[in-house]
C-alpha positions as CSV (number, residue, x, y, z in Angstrom):
1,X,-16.5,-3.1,-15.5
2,X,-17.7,-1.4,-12.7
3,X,-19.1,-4.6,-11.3
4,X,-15.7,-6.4,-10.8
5,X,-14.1,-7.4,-7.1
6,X,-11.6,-4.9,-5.8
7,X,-9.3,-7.1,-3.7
8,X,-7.8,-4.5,-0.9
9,X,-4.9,-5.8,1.4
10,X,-3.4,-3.7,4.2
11,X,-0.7,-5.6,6.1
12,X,-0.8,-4.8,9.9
13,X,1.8,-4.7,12.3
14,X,1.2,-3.7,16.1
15,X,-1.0,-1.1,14.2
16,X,-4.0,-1.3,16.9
17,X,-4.1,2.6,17.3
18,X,-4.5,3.1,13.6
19,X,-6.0,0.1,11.8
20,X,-9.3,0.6,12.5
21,X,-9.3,4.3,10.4
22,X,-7.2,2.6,7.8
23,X,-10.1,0.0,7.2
24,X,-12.8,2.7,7.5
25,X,-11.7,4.6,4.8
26,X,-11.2,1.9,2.5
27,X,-14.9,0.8,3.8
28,X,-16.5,4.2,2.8
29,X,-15.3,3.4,-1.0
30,X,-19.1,2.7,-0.9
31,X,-19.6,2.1,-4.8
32,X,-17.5,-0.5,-5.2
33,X,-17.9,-4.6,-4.5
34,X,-14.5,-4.7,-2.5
35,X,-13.0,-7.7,-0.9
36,X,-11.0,-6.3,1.8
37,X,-8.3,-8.9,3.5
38,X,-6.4,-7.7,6.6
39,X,-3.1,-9.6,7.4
40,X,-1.5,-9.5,10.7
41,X,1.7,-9.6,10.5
42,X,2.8,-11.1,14.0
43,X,1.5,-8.1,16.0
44,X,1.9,-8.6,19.7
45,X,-0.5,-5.6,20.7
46,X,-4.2,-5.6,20.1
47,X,-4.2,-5.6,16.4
48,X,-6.6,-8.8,15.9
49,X,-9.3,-7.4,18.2
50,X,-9.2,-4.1,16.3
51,X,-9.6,-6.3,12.9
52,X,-12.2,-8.8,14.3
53,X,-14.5,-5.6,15.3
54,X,-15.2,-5.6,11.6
55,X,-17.0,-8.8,11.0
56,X,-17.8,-10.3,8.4
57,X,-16.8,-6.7,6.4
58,X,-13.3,-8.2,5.9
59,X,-11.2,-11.1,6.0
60,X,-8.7,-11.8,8.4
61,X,-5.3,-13.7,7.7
62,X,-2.3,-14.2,10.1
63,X,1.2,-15.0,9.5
64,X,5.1,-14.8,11.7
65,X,6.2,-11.4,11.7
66,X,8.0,-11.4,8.2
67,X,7.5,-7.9,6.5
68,X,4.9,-6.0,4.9
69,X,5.9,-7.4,1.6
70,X,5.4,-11.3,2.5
71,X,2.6,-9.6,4.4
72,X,1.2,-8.2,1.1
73,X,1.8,-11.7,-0.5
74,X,-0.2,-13.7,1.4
75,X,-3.1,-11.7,1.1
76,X,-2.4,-11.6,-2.9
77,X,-2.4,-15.5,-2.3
78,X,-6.0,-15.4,-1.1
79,X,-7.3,-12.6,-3.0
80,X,-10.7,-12.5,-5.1
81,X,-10.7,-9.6,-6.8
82,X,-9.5,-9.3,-10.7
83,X,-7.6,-5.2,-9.3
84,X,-5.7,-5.3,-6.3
85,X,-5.1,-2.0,-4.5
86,X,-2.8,-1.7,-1.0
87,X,-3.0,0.5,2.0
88,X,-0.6,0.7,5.4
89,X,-2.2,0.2,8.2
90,X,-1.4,3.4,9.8
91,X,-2.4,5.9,6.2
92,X,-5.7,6.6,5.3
93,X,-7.6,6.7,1.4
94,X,-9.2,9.6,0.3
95,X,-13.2,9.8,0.2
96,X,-12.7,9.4,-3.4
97,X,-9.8,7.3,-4.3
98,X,-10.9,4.6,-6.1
99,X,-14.3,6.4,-7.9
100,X,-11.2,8.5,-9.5
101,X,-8.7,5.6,-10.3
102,X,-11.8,3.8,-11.7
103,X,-12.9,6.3,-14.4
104,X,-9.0,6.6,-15.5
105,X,-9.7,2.6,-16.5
106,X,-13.0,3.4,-18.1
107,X,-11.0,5.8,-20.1
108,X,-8.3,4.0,-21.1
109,X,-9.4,-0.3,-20.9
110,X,-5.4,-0.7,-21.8
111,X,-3.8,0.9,-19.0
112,X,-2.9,-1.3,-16.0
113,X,-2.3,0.9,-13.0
114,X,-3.9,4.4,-11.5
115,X,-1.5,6.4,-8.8
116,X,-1.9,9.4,-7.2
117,X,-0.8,12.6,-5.1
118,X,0.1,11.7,-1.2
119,X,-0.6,14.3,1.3
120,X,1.3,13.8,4.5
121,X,-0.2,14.6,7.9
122,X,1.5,14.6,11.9
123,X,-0.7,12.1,13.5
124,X,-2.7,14.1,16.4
125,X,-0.7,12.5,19.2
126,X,2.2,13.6,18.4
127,X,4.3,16.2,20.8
128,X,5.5,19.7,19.3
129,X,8.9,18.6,20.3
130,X,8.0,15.2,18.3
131,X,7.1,17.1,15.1
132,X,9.8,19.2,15.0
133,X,12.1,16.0,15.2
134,X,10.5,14.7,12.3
135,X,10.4,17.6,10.0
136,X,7.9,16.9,6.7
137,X,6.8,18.4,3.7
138,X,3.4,19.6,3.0
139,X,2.8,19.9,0.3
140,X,1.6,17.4,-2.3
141,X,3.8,14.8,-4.1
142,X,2.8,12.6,-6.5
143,X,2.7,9.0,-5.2
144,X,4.9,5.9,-6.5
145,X,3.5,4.3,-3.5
146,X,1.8,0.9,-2.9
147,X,-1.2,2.9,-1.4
148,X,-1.8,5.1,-4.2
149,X,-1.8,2.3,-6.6
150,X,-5.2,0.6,-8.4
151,X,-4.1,-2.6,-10.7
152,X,-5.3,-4.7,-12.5
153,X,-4.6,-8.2,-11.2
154,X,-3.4,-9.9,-14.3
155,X,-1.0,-6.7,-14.3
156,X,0.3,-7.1,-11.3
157,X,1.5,-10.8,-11.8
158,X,3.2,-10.0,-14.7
159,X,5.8,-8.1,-12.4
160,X,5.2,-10.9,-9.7
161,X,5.0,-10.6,-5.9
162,X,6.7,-8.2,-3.5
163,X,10.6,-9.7,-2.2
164,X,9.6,-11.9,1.1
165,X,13.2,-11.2,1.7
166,X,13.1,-7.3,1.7
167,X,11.6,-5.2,4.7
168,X,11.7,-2.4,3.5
169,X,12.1,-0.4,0.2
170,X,9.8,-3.7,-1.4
171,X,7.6,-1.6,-3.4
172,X,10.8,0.4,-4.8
173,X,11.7,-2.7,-6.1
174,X,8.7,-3.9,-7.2
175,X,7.9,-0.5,-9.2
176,X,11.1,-0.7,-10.5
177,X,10.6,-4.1,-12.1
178,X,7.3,-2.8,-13.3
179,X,8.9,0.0,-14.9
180,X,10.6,-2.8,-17.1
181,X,7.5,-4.5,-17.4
182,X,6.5,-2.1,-19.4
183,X,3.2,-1.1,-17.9
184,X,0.5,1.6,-18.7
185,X,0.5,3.4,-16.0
186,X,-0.8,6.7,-14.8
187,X,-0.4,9.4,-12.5
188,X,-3.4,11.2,-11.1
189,X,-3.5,15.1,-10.3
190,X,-5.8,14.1,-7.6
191,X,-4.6,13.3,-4.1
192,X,-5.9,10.0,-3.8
193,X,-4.0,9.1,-0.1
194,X,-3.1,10.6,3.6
195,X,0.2,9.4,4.7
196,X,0.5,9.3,8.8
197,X,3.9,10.4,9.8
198,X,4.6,9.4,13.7
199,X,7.4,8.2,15.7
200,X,7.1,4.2,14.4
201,X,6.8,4.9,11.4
202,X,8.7,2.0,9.4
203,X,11.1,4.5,8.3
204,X,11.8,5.7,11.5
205,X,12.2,2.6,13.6
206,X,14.0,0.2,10.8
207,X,16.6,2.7,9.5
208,X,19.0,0.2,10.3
209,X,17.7,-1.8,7.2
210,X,17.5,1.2,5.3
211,X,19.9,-1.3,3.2
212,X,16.7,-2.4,1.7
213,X,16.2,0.5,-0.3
214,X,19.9,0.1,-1.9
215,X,19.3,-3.5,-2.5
216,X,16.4,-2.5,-4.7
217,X,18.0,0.0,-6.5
218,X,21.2,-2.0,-7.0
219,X,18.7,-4.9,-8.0
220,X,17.2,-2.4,-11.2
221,X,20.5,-1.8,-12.5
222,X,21.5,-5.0,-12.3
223,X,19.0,-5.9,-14.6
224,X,19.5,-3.2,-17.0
225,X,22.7,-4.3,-17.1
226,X,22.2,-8.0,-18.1
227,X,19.8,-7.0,-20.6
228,X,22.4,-4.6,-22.4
């Protein structure tokens, strides 16, 4: 088990101030054969040359701006592995992320996804005046997050892709329809991912399609609802 491909996508957006952490820490995973596919997602800044400085270490896909979820897709499209795990191009894995995840699947060869605890962190340029504007928690929360998540790929497609059509609140939809899935999942004590808060964040700069998030949400009951 411990031999098989760990396909890692991180869709990347004018994200050349960060990507090149967010693909180091997914690079020190060192025990691990990963296949690590970067997709740029119509950046207009330096993004590609930040990605290209990794060689051959991973593969590089671009696409129209259209979303980190079609983002995401394409590099599901293209992927190698037989797990899939995500990371934003602006957070950053934990030293240890995936040697935990891993020995929750040799414990368990049923279940199909790992999560994990998300610590947030103010990234280093922000102002004092900056942070206090965008007032966080500290303290630990466990992660329904696409960067927390190990799965197995057969798992994955059972739910299906992310939404092209949603920008943001995709993976709330997607866990949602996982939920109904059915799968064996599990949550991790361990925090397993460092969330970057700063002033682009996509939460910050699309709040006007917060919408997304209701669309999901409305989409899950909508479901139930058909079913009952």
């Amino acid at each position: 088990m411990k031999g098989s491909l760990i396909t890692v996508i991180i869709p990347a957006y004018n994200a050349e101030k960060y990507l090149g952490e967010a693909i180091e820490s997914v690079l020190a995973q060192t025990d691990f054969k990963l296949d690590v596919v970067v997709v740029n997602d119509g950046s207009i800044d330096n993004t590609a040359k930040v990605i290209k400085h990794f060689g051959s270490s991973v593969r590089y896909f671009d696409q129209a701006n259209a979303g980190a979820g079609a983002a995401r897709n394409l590099g599901i499209t293209n992927a190698y592995g037989d797990y899939f795990a995500f990371l934003d191009a602006d957070d950053l894995w934990m030293e240890e992320k995936i040697r935990r995840q891993w020995t929750a699947f040799e414990n368990d060869p049923h279940l199909d996804a790992a999560f994990g605890y998300i610590r947030q962190f103010y990234s280093p340029e922000l102002t004092p005046e900056e942070k206090n504007r965008i007032n966080i928690p500290f303290e630990i929360m466990p992660g329904h997050h696409a960067g927390t998540m190990l799965i197995k790929k057969k798992s994955f497609l059972r739910v299906g892709l992310f939404k092209n059509e949603l920008r943001i609140g995709e993976f709330i939809d997607w866990h949602a329809r996982a939920t109904e899935s059915n799968l064996k999942t599990i949550m991790l004590p361990d925090v397993l991912m460092k969330r970057r808060i700063h002033v682009t964040n996509m939460g910050t700069y699309l709040r006007d399609q917060r919408s997304g998030y209701v669309h999901a949400l409305k989409a899950a009951l909508d479901r139930r609802r058909a079913k009952a």
